[in-house]
N, C-alpha and C positions, 0 to 999 in steps of 0.2 A: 385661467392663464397657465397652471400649474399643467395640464392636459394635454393644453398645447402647445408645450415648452417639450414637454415627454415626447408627443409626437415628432415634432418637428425632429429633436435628437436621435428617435427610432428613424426616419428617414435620415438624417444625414448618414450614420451607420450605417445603413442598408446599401445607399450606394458609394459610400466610402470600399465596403467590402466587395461589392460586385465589383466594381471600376479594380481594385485588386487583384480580384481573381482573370478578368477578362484580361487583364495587360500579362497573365502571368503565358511566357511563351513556350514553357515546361507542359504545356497542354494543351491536348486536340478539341477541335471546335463542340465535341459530345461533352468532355468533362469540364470545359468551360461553361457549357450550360446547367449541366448538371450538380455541379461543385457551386454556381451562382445561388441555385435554388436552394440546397442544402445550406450554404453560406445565408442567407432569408431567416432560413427557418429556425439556425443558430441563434441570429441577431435576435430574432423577435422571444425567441423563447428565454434567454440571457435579458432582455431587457423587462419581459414579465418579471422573472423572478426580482429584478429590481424592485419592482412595484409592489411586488408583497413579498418582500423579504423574513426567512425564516427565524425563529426567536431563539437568542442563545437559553439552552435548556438548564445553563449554572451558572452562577457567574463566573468570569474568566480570572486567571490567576496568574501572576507574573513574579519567576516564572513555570507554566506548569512543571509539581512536581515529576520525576521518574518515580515511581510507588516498587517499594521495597515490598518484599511477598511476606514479610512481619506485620505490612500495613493494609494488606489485603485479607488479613483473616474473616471476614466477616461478607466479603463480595466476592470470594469463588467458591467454586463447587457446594453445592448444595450435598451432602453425606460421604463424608471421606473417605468409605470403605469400596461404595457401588462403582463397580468397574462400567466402562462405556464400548469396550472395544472386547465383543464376544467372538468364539472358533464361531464359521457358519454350522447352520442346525441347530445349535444345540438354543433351547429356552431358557437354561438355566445353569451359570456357570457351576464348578466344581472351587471347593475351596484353592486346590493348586492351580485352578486358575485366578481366582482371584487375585494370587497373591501374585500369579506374574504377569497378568492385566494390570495391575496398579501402578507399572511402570509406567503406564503408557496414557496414563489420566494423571491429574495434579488433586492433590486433596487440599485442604483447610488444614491437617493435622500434620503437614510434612513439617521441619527444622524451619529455623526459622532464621531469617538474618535481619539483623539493626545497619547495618549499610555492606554497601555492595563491595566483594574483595576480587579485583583483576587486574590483573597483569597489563597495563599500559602497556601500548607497542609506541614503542618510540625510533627516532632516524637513526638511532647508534643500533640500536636492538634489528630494525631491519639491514642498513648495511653489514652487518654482522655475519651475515648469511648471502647466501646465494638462493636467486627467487625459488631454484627448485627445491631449497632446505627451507621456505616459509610457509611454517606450517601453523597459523592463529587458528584459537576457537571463535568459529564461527558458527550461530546459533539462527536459523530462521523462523522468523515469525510471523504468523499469517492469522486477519483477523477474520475471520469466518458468521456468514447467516444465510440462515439456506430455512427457504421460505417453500420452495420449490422443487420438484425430484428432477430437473435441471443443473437446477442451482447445483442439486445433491451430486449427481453427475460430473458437473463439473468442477469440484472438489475435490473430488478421487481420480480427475482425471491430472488437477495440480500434483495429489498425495504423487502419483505414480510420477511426474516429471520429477520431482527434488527427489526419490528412491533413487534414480539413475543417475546421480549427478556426481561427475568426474572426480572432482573435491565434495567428500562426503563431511555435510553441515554435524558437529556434533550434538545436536538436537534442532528438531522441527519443532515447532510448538504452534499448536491449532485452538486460538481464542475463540470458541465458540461464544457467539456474545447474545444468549438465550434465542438463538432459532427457535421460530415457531414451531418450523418440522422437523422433527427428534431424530433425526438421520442414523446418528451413531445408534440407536436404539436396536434391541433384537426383541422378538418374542411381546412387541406391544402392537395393538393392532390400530391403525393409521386407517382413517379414512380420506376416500380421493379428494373430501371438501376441503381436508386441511392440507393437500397438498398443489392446491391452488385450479384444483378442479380438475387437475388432470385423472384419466380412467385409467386407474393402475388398480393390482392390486394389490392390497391391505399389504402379504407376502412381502413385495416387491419392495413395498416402502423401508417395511421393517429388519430387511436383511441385515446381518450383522455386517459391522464395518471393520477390518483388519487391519489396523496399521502397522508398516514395517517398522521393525527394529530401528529405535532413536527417532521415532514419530510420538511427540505427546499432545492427549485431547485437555484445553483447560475447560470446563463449562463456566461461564458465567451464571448466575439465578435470576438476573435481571440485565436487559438492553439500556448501553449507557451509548451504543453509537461505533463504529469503525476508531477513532480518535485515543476514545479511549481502552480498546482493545489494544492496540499499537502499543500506549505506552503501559498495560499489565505486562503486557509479554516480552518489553524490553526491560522490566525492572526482573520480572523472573530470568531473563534470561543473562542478568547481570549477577542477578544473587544467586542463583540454582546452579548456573551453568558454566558461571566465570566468561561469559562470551565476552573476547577482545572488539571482534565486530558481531553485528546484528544484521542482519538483510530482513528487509518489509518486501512481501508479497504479495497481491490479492488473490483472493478464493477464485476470482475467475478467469484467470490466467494460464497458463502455461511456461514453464521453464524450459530455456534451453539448458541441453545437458552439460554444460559449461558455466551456466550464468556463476554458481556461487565459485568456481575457480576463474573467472575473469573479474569478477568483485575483488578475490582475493589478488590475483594480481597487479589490479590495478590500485588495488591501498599500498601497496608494495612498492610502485612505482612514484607513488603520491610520497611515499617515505622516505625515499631514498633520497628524492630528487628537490627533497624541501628542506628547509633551514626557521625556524620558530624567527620570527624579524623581530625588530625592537619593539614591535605594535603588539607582536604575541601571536601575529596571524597562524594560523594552521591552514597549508594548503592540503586541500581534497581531503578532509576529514567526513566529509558527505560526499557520497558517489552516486550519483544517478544512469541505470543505464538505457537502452533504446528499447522502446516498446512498441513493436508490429502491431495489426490488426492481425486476429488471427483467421478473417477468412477474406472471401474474397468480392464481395459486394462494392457497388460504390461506393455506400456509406463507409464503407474498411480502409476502402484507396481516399477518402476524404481524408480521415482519419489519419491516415498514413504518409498521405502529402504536408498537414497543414502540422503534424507532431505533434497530437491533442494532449497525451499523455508523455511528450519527452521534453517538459521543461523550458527554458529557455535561455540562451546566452545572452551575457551581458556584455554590450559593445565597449566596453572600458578594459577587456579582454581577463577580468578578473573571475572565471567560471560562470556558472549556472547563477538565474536569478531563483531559481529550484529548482525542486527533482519532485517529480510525482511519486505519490508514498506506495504504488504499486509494482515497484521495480529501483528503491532505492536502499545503501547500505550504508551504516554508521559504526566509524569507525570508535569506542567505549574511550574517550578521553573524561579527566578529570573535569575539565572547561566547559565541556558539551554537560554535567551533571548537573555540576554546582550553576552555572548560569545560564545555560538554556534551558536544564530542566526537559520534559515528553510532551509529547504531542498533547496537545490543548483540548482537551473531550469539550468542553465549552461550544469548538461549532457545532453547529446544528446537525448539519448533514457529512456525508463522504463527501467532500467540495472544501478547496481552501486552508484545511487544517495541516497539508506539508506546505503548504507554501508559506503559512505565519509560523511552520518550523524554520525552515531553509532562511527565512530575513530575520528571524531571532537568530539564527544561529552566528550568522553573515554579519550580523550588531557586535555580537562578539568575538569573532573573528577569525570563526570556523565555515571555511571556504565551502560550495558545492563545488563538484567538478562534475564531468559526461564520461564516461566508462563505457566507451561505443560497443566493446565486445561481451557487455554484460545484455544478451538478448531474453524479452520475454516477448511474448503473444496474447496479445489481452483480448476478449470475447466481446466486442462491444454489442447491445442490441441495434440490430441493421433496420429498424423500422424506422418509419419517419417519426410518427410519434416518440419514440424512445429515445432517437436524437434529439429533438425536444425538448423533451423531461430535464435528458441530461445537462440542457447548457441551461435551464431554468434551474436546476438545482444550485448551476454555480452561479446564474445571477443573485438569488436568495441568498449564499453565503459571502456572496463580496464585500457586504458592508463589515463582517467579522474581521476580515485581515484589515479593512482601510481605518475601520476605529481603532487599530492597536499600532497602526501603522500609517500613518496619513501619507506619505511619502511613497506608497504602492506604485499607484499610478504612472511616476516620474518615473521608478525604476523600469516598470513596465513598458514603456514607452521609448528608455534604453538598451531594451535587448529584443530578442527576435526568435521564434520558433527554431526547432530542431526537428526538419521533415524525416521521413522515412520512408525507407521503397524497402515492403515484406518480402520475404521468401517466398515462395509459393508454399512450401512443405514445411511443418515445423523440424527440425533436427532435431 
């Protein structure tokens, strides 16, 4: 009975979504067919994952802490002295460099802090100024695993987008959360089987990796998941860095050369133009911005139409029911510490864990807003199978936001995609 309750639900969704897409008159009779079929393979793959849903890996915590870098002595970097970011050629640093590599890696022996000291940006403190005198530490964080000399690839191709960014972040911080493939590595020899079989050589893999000035590598020694990468590198970047705001990035993305000065203006605009109500709400203290596909397949223009990664608006015209944590920024309020707490390492996968931020956060009464001019370019895999995977992965994680949140569904059901038509070129 149980089977055929499943099924029957997997056909109503099917052609609930088709009959969607065919009524949609934003599209020619090719990508109605083809946005059908994609739309199929979405449903069916989301509704597996229902069926064997993945197993939270800790139990969950309410609410997750933000981890102070006093509380992480023990889960980063493995040998506090070994640098990760070598000159090319060389096998073997030189003491002076060690000592000015070290910037540019986090050790286990750095200072240490018992709670976080920053500078709250508040509406007096922003109108105080003029947007072109608003100048907040903003600190990006990106949680990085690179499995792949791809992956590696397009990591350094992120590093080089946030180098060139208009409003330069006062520190990048790259959570390495123990890749398999030791990318940052020089002078070790990698074989093609650990790097996912591709025919490179040993060389190639092992080149050193340079990062620019106010780029640091964290290593993790052990994989805890994307989730909980996010929130090491918002605690370090609250205690190390003083950041007023945070920006989250993925590794496989692309930055426009603007994104971190349209975050910053658009917290600016969130500041000016809000007033703390009697409830205590804080509007746009989370800004979510738009995320392209970054090529140009159909699977990209699927992507691109239906806003897989921009969130959703809520019809009650109260912002964003979330912000996908691949392109969103947090503005370091007291409220946001003390009772929302970081992202939940508890899910299982990359799936689910900003959006049980964004309704913890929204309980409390720290708004999402859409920040249209904060553009990134996210790399999806264009195969059918990989589309797949990916909305199986998020049926596997749905039941983690609905058990902490039984009331998902209702709001989901209140708000509505945020589409996107890419550039052809990234800027």
């Amino acid at each position: 009975m149980t089977g055929t309750m499943e099924l029957q639900n997997l056909i109503t969704s099917i052609v609930y979504e088709v009959k969607t897409v065919l009524r949609d008159d934003t599209l020619s009779l090719y990508y109605k067919i083809a946005f059908s079929i994609l739309k199929i393979l979405c449903v069916c793959g989301f509704n597996l994952g229902r069926i064997y849903p993945e197993k939270r890996n800790r139990n969950p915590l309410l609410p997750p802490p933000i981890p102070t870098f006093s509380s992480l002595q023990n889960d980063v970097l493995e040998g506090a002295t070994d640098s990760a970011v070598h000159q090319q050629g060389e096998n073997k640093p030189s003491e002076a460099e060690k000592e000015t590599d070290s910037s540019a890696v986090q050790s286990c022996d750095s200072k240490t802090h018992d709670s976080p000291g920053f500078n709250e940006l508040t509406t007096e403190s922003a109108a105080a100024v003029e947007q072109s005198d608003f100048r907040p530490t903003v600190v990006v964080v990106i949680p990085v695993y690179v499995r792949t000399l791809q992956q590696r690839k397009e990591v350094l191709e992120l590093v080089t987008s946030l180098a060139n960014q208009t409003y330069k972040p006062a520190q990048v911080l790259l959570v390495d959360d123990a890749s398999p493939l030791q990318w940052y590595n020089i002078g070790t020899s990698v074989m093609p089987a650990q790097c996912g079989g591709e025919k490179q050589q040993a060389e190639e893999v092992a080149a050193s990796v340079k990062l620019p000035e106010g780029f640091k590598l964290i290593k993790c020694p052990k994989n805890h998941g994307p989730a909980a990468a996010r929130s090491l590198g918002l605690g370090l970047a609250m205690t190390e860095h003083q950041a007023q705001i945070v920006n989250f990035i993925d590794s496989d993305c692309e930055a426009d050369i603007h994104w971190v000065e349209a975050m910053v203006k658009a917290h600016y605009k969130e500041l000016v133009k809000s007033k703390t109500s009697a409830e205590g709400t804080m509007i746009g203290a989370i800004l979510s911005g738009v995320t392209y596909a970054y090529g140009n397949t159909a699977v990209d223009k699927f992507h691109d139409h239906y806003g897989t990664l921009n969130g959703r608006i809520k019809i009650n015209g109260e912002g964003l029911l979330y912000g996908p944590s691949c392109n969103i920024s947090i503005r370091i309020c007291k409220k946001l510490i003390s009772e929302v707490g970081g992202f939940d390492e508890s899910f299982p996968k990359a799936a689910f864990e900003d959006v049980d931020f964004c309704v913890r956060a929204n309980k409390c009464g720290i708004l999402t807003q859409c920040a249209k001019d904060a553009k990134v370019w996210h790399k999806y895999g264009v195969s059918l199978p990989q589309l797949f995977r990916m909305f199986q992965r998020y049926g596997a994680s749905e039941w983690a936001v609905l058990e902490r949140h039984p009331e998902y569904m209702e709001l989901y059901g209140a708000s509505y995609h945020i589409p996107a038509q890419a550039p052809k070129v990234v800027t």
